[in-house]
Backbone bond lengths (Angstrom), bond angles and torsions (degrees), N, CA, C in turn:
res aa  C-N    CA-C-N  psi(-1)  N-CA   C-N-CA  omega(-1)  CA-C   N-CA-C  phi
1 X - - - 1.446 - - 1.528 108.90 -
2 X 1.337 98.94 123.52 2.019 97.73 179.86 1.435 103.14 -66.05
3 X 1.663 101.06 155.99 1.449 117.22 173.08 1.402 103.65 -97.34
4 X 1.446 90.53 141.55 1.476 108.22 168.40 1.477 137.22 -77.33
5 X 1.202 149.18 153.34 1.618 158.53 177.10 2.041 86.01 -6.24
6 X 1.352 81.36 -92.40 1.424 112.01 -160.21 1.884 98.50 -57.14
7 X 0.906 156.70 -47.26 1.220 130.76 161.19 1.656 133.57 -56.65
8 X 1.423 90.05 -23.70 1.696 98.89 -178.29 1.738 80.79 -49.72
9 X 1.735 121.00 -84.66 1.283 157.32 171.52 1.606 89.61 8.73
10 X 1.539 105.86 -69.13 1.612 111.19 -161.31 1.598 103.66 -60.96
11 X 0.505 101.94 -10.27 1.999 106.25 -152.81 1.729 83.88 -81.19
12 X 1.913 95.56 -66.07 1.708 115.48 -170.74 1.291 102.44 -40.28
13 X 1.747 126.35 -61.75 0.969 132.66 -178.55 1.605 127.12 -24.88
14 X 2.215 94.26 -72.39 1.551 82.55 161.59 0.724 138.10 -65.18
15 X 1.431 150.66 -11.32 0.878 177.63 127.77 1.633 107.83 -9.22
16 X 1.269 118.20 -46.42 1.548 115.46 -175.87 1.778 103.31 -107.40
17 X 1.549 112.28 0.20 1.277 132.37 -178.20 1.671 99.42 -60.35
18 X 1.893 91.04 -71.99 1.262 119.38 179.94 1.593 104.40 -20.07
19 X 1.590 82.39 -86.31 1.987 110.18 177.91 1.733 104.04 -24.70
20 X 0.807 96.00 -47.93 1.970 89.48 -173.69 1.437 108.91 -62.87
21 X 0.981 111.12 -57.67 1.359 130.64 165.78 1.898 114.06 -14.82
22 X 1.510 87.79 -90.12 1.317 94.61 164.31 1.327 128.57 -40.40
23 X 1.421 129.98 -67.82 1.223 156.78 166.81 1.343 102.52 -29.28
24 X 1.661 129.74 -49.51 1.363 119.77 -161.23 1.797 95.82 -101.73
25 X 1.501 129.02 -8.04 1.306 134.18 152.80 1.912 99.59 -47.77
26 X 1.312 116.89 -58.73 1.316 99.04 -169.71 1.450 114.06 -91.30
27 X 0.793 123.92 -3.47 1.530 131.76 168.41 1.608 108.83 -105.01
28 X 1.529 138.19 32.95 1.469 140.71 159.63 1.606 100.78 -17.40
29 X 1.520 125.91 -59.18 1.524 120.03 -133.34 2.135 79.94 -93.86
30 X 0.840 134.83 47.50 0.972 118.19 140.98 1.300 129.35 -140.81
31 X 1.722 127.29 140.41 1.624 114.01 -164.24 1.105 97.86 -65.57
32 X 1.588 99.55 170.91 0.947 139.25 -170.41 1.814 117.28 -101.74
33 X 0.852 114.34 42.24 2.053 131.69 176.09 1.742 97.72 -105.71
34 X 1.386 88.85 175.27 1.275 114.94 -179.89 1.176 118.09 -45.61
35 X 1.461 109.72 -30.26 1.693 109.88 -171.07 1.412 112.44 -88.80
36 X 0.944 106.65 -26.42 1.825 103.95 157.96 1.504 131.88 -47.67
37 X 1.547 99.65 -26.46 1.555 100.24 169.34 1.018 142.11 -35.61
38 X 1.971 96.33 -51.81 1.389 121.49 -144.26 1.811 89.91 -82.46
39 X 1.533 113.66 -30.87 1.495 107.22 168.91 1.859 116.64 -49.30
40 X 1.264 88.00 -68.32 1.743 98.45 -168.04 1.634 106.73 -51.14
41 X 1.637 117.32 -25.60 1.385 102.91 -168.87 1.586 108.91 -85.68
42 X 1.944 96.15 5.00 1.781 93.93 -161.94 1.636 83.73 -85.84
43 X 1.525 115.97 -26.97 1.754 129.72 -164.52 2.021 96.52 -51.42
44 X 1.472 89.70 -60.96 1.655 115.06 -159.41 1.832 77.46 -48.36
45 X 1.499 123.32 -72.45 1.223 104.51 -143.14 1.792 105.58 -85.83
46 X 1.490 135.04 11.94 0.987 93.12 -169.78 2.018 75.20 -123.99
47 X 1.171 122.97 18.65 1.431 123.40 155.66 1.667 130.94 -144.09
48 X 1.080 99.61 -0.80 1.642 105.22 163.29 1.838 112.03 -135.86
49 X 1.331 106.82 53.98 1.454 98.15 -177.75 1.312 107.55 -46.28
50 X 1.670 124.02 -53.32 1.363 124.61 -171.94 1.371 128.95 -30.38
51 X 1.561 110.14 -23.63 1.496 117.40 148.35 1.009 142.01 -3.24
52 X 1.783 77.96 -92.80 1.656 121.24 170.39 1.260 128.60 -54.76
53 X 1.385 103.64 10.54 1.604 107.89 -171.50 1.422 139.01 -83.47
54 X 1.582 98.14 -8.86 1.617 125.83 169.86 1.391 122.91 -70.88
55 X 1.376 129.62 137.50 1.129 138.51 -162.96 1.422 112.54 -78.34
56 X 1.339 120.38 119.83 1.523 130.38 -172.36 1.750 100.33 -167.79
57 X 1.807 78.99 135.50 1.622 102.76 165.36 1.863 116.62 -28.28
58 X 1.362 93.40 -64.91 1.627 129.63 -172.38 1.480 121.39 -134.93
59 X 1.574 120.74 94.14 1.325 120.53 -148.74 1.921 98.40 -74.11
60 X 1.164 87.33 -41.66 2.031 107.31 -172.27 1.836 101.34 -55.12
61 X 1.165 100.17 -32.66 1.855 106.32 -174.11 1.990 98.04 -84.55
62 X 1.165 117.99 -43.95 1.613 136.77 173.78 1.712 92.59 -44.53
63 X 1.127 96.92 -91.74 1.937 108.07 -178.55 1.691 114.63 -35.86
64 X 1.206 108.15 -40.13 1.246 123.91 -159.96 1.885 92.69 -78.40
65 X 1.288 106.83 -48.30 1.846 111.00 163.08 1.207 116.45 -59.19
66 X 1.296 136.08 -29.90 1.347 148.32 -167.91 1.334 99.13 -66.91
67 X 1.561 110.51 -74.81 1.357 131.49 -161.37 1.950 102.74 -75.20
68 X 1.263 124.50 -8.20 1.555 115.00 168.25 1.338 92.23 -106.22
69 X 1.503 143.99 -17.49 1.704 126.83 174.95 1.420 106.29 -64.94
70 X 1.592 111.10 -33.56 1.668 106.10 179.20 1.682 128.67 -96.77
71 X 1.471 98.97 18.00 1.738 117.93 -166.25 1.482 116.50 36.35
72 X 1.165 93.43 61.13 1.464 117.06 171.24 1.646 113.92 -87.26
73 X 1.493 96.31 -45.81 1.535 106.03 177.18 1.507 107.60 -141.42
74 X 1.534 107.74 158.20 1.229 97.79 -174.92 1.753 98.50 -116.00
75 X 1.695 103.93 153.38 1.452 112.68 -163.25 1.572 96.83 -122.62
């Protein structure tokens, strides 16, 4: 059965949830604001593109919603 919009989305989501997760486990010594993004999104694309593979206008603005809907980071 095909997936729909919004589950593809949920899946991606955790999916880049996870990734932060991890990612900011090995990176502790840096806050946690907006400017931290621009690291992790350089991580996502130049070692987990497979990520990035979900359909969006603006993937960096997508993630960047992701990670302040779950107060991960603050914007």
């Amino acid at each position: 059965m095909p997936r729909g919009p919004r589950e593809i989305w949920t899946s991606d989501k955790r999916n880049i949830i996870k990734e932060w997760r991890a990612w900011a486990d090995r990176h502790a010594d840096i806050a946690r604001d907006d400017s931290t993004l621009g690291a992790f999104y350089l991580h996502l694309e130049r070692n987990r593109g497979e990520l990035l593979s979900f359909s969006a206008d603006n993937k960096f603005e997508t993630v960047r919603g992701w990670l302040a809907e779950e107060g991960l980071i603050k914007i």
